[in-house]
PDBQT receptor file of N, H, CA, C and O in Angstrom, charges set to zero:
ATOM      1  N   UNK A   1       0.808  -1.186   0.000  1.00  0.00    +0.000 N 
ATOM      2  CA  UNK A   1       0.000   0.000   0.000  1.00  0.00    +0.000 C 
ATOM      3  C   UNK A   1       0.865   1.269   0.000  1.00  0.00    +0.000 C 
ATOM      4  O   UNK A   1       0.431   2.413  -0.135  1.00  0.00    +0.000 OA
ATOM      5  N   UNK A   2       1.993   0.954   0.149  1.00  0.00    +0.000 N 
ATOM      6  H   UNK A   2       2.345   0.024   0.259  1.00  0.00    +0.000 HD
ATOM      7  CA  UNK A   2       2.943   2.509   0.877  1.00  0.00    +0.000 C 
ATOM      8  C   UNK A   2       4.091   2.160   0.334  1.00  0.00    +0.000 C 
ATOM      9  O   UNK A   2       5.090   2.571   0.925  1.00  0.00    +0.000 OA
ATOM     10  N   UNK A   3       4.311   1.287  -0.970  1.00  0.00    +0.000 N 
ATOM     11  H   UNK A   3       3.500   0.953  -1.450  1.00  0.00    +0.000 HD
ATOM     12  CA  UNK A   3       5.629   1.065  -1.909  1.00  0.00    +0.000 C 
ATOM     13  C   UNK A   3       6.012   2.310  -2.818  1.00  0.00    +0.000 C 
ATOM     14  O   UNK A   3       5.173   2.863  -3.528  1.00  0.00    +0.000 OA
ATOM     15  N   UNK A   4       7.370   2.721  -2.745  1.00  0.00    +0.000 N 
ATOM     16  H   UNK A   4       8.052   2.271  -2.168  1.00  0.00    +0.000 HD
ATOM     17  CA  UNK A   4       7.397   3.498  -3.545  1.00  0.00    +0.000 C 
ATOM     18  C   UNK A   4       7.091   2.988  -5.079  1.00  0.00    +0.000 C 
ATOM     19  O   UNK A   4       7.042   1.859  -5.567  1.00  0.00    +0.000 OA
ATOM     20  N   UNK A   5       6.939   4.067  -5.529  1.00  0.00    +0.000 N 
ATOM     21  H   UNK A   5       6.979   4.984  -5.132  1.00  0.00    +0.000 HD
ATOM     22  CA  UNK A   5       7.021   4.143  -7.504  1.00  0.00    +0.000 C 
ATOM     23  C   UNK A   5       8.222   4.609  -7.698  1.00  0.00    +0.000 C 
ATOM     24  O   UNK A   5       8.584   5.759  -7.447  1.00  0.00    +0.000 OA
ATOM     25  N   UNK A   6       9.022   3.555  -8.245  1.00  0.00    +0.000 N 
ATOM     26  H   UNK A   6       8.728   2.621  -8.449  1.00  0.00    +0.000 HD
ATOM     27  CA  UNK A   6      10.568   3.861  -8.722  1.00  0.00    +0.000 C 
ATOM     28  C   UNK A   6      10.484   4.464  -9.634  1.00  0.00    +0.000 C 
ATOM     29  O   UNK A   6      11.419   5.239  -9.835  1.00  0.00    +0.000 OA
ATOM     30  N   UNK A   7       9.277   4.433 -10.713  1.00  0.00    +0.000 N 
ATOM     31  H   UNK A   7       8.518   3.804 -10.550  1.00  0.00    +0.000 HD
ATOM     32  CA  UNK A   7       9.757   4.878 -12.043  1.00  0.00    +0.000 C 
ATOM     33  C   UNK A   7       9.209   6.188 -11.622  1.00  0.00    +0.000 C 
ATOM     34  O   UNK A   7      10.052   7.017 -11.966  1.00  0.00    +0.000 OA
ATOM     35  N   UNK A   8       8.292   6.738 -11.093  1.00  0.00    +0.000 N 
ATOM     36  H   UNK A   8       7.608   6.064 -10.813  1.00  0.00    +0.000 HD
ATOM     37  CA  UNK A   8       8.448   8.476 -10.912  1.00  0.00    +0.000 C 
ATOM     38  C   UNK A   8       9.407   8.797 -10.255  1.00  0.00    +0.000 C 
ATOM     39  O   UNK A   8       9.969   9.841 -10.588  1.00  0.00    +0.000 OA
ATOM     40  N   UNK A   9       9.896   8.094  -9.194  1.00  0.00    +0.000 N 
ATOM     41  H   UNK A   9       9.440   7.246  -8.924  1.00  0.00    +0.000 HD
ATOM     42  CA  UNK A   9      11.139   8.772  -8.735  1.00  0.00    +0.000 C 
ATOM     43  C   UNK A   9      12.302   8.784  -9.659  1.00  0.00    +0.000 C 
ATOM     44  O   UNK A   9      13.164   9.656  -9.552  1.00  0.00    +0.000 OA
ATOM     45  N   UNK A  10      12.350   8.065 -10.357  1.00  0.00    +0.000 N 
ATOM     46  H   UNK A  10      11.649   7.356 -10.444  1.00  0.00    +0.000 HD
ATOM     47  CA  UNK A  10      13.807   7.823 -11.472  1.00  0.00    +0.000 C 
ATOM     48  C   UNK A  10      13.334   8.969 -12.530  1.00  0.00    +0.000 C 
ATOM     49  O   UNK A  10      14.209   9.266 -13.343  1.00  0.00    +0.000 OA
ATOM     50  N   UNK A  11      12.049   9.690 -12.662  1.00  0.00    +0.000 N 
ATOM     51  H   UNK A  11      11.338   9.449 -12.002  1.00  0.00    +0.000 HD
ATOM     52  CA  UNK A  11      11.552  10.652 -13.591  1.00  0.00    +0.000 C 
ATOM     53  C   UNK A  11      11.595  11.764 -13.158  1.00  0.00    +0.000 C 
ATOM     54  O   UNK A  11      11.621  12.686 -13.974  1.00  0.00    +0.000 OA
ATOM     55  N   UNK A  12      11.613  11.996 -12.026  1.00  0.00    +0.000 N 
ATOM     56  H   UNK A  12      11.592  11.247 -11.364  1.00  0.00    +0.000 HD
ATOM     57  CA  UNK A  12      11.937  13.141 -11.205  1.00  0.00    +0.000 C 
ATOM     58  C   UNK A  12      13.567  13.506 -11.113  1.00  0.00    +0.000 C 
ATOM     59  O   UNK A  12      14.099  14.601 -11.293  1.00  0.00    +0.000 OA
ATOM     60  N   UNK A  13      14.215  12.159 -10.754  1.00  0.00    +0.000 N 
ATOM     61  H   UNK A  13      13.783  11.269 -10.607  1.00  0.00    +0.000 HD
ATOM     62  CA  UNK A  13      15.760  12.767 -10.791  1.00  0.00    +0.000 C 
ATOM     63  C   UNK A  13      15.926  13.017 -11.902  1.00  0.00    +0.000 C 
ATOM     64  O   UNK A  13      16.240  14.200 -12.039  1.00  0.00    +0.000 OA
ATOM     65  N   UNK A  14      15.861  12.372 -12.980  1.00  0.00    +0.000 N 
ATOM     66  H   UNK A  14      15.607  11.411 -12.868  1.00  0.00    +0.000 HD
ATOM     67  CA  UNK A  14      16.210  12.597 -14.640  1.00  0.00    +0.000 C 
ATOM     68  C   UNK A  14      16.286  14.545 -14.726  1.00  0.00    +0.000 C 
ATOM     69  O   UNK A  14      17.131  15.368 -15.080  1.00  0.00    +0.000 OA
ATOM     70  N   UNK A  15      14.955  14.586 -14.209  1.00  0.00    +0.000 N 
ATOM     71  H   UNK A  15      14.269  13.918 -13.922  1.00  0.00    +0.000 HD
ATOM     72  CA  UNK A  15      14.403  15.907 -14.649  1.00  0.00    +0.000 C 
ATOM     73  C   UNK A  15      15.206  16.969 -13.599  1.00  0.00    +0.000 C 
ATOM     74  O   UNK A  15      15.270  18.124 -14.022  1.00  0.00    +0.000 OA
ATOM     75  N   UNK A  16      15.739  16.745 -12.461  1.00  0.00    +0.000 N 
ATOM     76  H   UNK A  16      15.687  15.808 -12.118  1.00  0.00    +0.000 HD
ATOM     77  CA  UNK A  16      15.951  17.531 -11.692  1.00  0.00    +0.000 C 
ATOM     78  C   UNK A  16      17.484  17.681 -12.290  1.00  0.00    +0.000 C 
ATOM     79  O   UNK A  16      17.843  18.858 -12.250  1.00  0.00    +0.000 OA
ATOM     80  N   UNK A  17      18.489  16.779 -12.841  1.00  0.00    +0.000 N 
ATOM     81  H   UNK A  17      18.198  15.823 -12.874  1.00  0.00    +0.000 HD
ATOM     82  CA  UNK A  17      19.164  16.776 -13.076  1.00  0.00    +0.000 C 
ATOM     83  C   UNK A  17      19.956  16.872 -14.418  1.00  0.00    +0.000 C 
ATOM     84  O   UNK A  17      21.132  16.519 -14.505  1.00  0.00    +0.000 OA
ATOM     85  N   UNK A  18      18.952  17.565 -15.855  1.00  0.00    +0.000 N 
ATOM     86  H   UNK A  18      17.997  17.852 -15.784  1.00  0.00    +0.000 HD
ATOM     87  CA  UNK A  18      18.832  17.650 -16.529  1.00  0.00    +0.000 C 
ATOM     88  C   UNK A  18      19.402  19.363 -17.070  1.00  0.00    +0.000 C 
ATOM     89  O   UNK A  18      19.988  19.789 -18.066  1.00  0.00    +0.000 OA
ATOM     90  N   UNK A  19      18.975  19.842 -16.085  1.00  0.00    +0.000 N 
ATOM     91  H   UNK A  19      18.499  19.496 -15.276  1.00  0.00    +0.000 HD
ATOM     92  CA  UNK A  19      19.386  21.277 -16.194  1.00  0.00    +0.000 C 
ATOM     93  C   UNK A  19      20.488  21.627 -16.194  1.00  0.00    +0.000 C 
ATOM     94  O   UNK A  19      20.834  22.449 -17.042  1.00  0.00    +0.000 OA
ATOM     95  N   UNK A  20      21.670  20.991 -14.993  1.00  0.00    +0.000 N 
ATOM     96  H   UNK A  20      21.389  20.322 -14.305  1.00  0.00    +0.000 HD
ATOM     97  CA  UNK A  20      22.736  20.798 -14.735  1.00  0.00    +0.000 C 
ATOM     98  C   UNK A  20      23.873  20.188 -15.670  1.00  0.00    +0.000 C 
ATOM     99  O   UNK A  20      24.937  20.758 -15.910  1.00  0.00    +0.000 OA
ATOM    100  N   UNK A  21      23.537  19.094 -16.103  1.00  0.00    +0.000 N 
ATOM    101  H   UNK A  21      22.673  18.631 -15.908  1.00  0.00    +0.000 HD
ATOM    102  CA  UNK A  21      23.929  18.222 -17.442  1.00  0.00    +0.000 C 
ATOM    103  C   UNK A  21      24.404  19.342 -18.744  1.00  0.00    +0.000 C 
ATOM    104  O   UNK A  21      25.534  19.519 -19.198  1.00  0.00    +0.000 OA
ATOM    105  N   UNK A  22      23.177  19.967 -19.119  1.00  0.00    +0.000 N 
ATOM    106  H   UNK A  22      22.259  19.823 -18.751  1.00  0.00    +0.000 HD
ATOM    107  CA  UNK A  22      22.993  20.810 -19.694  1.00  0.00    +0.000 C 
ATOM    108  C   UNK A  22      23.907  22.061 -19.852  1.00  0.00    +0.000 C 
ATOM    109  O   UNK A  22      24.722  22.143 -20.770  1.00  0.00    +0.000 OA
ATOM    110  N   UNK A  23      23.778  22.780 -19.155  1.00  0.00    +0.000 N 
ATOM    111  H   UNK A  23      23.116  22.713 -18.409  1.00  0.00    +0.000 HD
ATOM    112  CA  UNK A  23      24.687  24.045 -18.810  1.00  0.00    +0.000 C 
ATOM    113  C   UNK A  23      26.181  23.272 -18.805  1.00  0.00    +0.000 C 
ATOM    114  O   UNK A  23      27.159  23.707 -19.413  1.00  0.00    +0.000 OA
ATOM    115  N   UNK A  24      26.171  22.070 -18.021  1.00  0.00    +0.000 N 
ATOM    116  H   UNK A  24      25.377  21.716 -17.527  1.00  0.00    +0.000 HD
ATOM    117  CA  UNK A  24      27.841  21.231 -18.534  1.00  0.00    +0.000 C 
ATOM    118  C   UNK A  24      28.330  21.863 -20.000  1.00  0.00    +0.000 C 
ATOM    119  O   UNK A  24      29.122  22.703 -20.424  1.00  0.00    +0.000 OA
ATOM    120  N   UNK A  25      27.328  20.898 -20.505  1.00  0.00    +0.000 N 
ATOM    121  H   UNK A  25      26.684  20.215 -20.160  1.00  0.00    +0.000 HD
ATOM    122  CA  UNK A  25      27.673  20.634 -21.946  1.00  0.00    +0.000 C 
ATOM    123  C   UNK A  25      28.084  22.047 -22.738  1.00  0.00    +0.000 C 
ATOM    124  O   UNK A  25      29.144  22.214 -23.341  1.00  0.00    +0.000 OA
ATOM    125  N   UNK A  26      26.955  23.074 -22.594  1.00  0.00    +0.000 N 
ATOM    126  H   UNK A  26      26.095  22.938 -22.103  1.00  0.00    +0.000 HD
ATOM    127  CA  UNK A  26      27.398  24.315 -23.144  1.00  0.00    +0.000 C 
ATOM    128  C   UNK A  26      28.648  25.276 -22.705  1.00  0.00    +0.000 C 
ATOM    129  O   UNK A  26      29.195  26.074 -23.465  1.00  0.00    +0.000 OA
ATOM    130  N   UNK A  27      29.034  25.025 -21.187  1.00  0.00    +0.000 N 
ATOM    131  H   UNK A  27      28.590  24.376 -20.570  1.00  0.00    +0.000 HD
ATOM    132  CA  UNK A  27      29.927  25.458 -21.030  1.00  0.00    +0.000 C 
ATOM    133  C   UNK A  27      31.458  24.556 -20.730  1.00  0.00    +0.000 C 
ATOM    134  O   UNK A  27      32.451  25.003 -20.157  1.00  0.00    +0.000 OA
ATOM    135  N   UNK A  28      31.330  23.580 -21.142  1.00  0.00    +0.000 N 
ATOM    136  H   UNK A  28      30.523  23.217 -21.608  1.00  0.00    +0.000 HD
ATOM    137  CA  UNK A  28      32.375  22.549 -20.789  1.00  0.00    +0.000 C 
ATOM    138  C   UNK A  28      33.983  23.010 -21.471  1.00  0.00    +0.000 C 
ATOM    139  O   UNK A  28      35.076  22.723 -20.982  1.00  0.00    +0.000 OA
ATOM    140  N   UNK A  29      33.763  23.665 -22.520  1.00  0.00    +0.000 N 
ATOM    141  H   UNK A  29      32.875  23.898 -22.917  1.00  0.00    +0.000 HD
ATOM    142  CA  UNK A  29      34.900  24.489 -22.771  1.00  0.00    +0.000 C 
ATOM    143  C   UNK A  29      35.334  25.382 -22.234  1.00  0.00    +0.000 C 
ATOM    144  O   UNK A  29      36.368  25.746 -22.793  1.00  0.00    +0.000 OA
ATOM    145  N   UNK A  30      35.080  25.971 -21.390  1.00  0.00    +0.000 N 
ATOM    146  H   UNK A  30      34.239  25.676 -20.935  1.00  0.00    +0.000 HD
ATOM    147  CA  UNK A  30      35.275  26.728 -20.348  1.00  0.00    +0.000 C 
ATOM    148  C   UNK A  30      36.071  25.957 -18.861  1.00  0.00    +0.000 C 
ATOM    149  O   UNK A  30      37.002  26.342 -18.153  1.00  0.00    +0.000 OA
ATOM    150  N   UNK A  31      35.419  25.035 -18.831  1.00  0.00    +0.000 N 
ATOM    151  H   UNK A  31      34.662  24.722 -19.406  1.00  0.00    +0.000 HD
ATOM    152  CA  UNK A  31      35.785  24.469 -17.512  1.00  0.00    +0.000 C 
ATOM    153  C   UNK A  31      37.007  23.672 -17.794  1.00  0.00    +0.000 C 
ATOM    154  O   UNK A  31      37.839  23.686 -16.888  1.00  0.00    +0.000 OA
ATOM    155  N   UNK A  32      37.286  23.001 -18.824  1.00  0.00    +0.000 N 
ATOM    156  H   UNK A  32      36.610  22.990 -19.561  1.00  0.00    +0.000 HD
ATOM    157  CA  UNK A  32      38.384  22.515 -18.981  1.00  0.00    +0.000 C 
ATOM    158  C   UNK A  32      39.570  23.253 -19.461  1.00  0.00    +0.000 C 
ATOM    159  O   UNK A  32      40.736  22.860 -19.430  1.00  0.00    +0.000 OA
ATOM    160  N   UNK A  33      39.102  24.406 -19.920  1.00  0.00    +0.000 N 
ATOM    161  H   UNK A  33      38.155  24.725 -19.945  1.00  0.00    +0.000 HD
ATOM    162  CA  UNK A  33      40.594  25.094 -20.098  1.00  0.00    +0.000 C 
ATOM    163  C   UNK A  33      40.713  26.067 -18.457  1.00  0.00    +0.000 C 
ATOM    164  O   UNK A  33      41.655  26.853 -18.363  1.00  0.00    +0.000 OA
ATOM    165  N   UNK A  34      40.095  25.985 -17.711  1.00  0.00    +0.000 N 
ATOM    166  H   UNK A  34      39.329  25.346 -17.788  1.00  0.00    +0.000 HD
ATOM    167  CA  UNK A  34      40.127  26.940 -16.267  1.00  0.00    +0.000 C 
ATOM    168  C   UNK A  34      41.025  25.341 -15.519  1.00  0.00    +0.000 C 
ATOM    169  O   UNK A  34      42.092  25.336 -14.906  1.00  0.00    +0.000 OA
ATOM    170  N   UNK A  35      40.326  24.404 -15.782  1.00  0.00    +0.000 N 
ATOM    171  H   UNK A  35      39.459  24.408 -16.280  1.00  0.00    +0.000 HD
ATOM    172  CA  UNK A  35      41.439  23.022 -14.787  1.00  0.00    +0.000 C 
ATOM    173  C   UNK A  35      42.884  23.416 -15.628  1.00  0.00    +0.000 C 
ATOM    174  O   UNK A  35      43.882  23.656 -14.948  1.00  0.00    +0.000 OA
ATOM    175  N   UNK A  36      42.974  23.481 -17.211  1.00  0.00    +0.000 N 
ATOM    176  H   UNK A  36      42.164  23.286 -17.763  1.00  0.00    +0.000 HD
ATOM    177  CA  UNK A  36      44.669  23.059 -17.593  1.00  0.00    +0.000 C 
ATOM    178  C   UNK A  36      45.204  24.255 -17.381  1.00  0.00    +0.000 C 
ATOM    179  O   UNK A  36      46.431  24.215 -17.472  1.00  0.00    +0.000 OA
ATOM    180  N   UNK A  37      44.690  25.503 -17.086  1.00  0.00    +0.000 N 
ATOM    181  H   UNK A  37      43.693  25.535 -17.012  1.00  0.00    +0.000 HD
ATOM    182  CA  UNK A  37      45.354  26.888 -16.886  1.00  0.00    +0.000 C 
ATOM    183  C   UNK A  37      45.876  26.834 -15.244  1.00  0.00    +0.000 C 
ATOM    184  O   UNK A  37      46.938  27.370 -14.925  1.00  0.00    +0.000 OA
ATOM    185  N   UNK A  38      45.145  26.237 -14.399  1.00  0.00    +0.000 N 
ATOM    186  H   UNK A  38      44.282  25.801 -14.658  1.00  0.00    +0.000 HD
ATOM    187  CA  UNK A  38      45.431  26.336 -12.827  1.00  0.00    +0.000 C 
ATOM    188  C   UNK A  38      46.304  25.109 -12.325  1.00  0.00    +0.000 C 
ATOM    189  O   UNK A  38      46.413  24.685 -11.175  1.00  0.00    +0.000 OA
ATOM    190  N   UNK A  39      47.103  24.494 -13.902  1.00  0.00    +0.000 N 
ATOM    191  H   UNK A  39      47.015  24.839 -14.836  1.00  0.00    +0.000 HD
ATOM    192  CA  UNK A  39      48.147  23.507 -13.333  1.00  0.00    +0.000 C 
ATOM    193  C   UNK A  39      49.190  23.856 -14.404  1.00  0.00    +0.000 C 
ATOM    194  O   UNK A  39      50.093  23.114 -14.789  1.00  0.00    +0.000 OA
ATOM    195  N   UNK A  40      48.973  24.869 -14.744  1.00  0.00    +0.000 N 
ATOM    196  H   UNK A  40      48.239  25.471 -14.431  1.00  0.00    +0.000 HD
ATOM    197  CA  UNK A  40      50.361  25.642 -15.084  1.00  0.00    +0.000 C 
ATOM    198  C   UNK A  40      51.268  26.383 -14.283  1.00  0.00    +0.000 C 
ATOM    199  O   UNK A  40      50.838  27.404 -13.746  1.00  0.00    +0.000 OA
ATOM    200  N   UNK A  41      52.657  25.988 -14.077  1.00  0.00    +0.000 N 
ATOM    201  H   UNK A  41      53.007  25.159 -14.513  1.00  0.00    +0.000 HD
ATOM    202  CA  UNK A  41      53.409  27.413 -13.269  1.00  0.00    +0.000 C 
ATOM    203  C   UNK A  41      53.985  28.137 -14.481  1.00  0.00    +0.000 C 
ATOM    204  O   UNK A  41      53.904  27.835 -15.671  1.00  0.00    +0.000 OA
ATOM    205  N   UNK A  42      54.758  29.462 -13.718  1.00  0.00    +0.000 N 
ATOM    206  H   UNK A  42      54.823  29.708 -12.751  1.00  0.00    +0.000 HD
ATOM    207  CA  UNK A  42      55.541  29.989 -15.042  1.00  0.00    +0.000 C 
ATOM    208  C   UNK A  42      54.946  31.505 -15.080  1.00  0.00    +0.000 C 
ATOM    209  O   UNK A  42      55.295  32.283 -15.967  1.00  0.00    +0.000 OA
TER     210      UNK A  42
């Protein structure tokens, strides 16, 4: 009577975590040249 529903919960994280994913992707060139710049000396 009181089982969760996996598949809305697995539809809910998808979605909550979708936004995040996202903004990755568009800015991922960014973030990887800010890691190889902050293991440079010189």
């Amino acid at each position: 009577m009181y089982g969760a529903q996996w598949q809305l919960m697995m539809a809910a994280s998808t979605l909550a975590m979708l936004p995040t994913i996202v903004l990755f992707f568009f800015t991922q060139k960014t973030f990887v040249r800010g890691i190889a710049l902050t293991g440079l000396k010189g």
